[in-house]
N, C-alpha and C positions, 0 to 999 in steps of 0.2 A: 899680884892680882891674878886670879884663875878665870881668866875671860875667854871665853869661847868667840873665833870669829867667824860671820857665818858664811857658810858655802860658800856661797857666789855674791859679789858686791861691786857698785860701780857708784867709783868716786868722781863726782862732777867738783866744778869749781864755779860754782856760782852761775846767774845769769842764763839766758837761753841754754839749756841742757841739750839742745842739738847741734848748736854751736860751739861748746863751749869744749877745749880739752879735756879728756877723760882718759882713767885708767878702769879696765877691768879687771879684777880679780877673783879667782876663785883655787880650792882647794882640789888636786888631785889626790884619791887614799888608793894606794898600789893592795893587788890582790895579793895573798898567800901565794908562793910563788913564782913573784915577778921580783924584779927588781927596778929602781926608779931611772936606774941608766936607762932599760929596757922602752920605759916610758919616754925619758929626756931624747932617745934616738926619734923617737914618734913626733915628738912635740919638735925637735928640729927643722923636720920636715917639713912641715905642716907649717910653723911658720915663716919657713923662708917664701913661699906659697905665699901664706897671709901678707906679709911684709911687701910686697907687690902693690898690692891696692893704695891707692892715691886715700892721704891722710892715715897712716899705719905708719907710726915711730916706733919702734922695736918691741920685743916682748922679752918677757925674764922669767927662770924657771927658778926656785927657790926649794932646797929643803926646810921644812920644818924643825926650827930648831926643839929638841929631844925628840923627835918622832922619825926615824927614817926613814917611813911607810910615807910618809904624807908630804906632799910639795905644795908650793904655793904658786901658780901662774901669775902672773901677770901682760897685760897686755896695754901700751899707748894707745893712745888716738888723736887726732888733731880733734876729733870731735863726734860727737855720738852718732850723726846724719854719715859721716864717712865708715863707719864700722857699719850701721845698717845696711847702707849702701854694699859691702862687702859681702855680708850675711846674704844678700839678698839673690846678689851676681856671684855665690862663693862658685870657685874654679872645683870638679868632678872629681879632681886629685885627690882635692885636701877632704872631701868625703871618704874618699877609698882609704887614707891614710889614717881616720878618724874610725872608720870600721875597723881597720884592720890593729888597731891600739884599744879597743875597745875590752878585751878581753885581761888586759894589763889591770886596769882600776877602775873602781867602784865609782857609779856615775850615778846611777838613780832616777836617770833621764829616759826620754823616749826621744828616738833618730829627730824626729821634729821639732821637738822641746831645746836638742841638743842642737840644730841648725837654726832655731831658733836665739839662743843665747852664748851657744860658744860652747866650748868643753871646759 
C-alpha cells in the first residue's frame, strides 16, 4: 500500500478529547546537509525540557523506514488539556532550542503556528 501519512496527527482514544490520552505525531524531513543525529541531538533536548510538565509520558524519535531524510516524532500525553497546558507555560529553553534546530529540517510553519502545535 503506497499511503502517505499526513504531516502532523493526533491520535485521541475516544471520549472527551481533553481528557482523554493522546499521542502526537508528526514528521520531521532533514535539510540537505544535515543529518538526522544532528536533529535527534536537538530533539533530546527539548524533550527532556518537555518531559517535565505534569501529564508528559515520553516521546520517541523514529526513522522513516526507506527514507533517511525523514523521522517520525512522537509524543505521549496523559491527555490533550495537559500538553495544552504545556504549550501554553512552554519553558524559554525549549524555544531557543527549537530555533536554534530550526535550520536542520523543513517545517513549513511560522514561530506561532509552531508554538502553537509542536514541531
Amino acid at each position: 500500500m503506497n499511503q502517505k501519512w499526513p504531516r502532523k496527527a493526533a491520535i485521541f482514544y475516544g471520549g472527551d478529547t481533553d481528557a482523554m490520552p493522546m499521542k502526537y505525531i508528526f514528521e520531521v524531513h532533514i535539510k540537505e546537509g544535515h543529518t538526522a543525529e544532528e536533529y535527534a541531538r536537538a530533539w533530546v533536548r527539548a524533550s527532556e525540557l518537555i518531559q517535565r510538565a505534569p501529564g508528559a509520558l515520553g516521546t520517541e524519535l523514529h526513522r522513516k523506514i526507506g527514507d533517511p531524510t525523514t523521522l517520525i516524532a512522537i509524543a505521549s500525553w496523559d491527555s490533550k488539556a495537559h500538553r495544552d497546558a504545556m504549550e501554553a507555560n512552554r519553558d524559554p529553553e525549549i524555544d531557543e532550542i527549537i530555533r536554534a534546530a530550526a535550520p536542520l529540517s523543513k517545517c513549513g510553519q511560522s514561530a506561532s503556528s509552531r508554538r502553537r502545535n509542536g514541531w
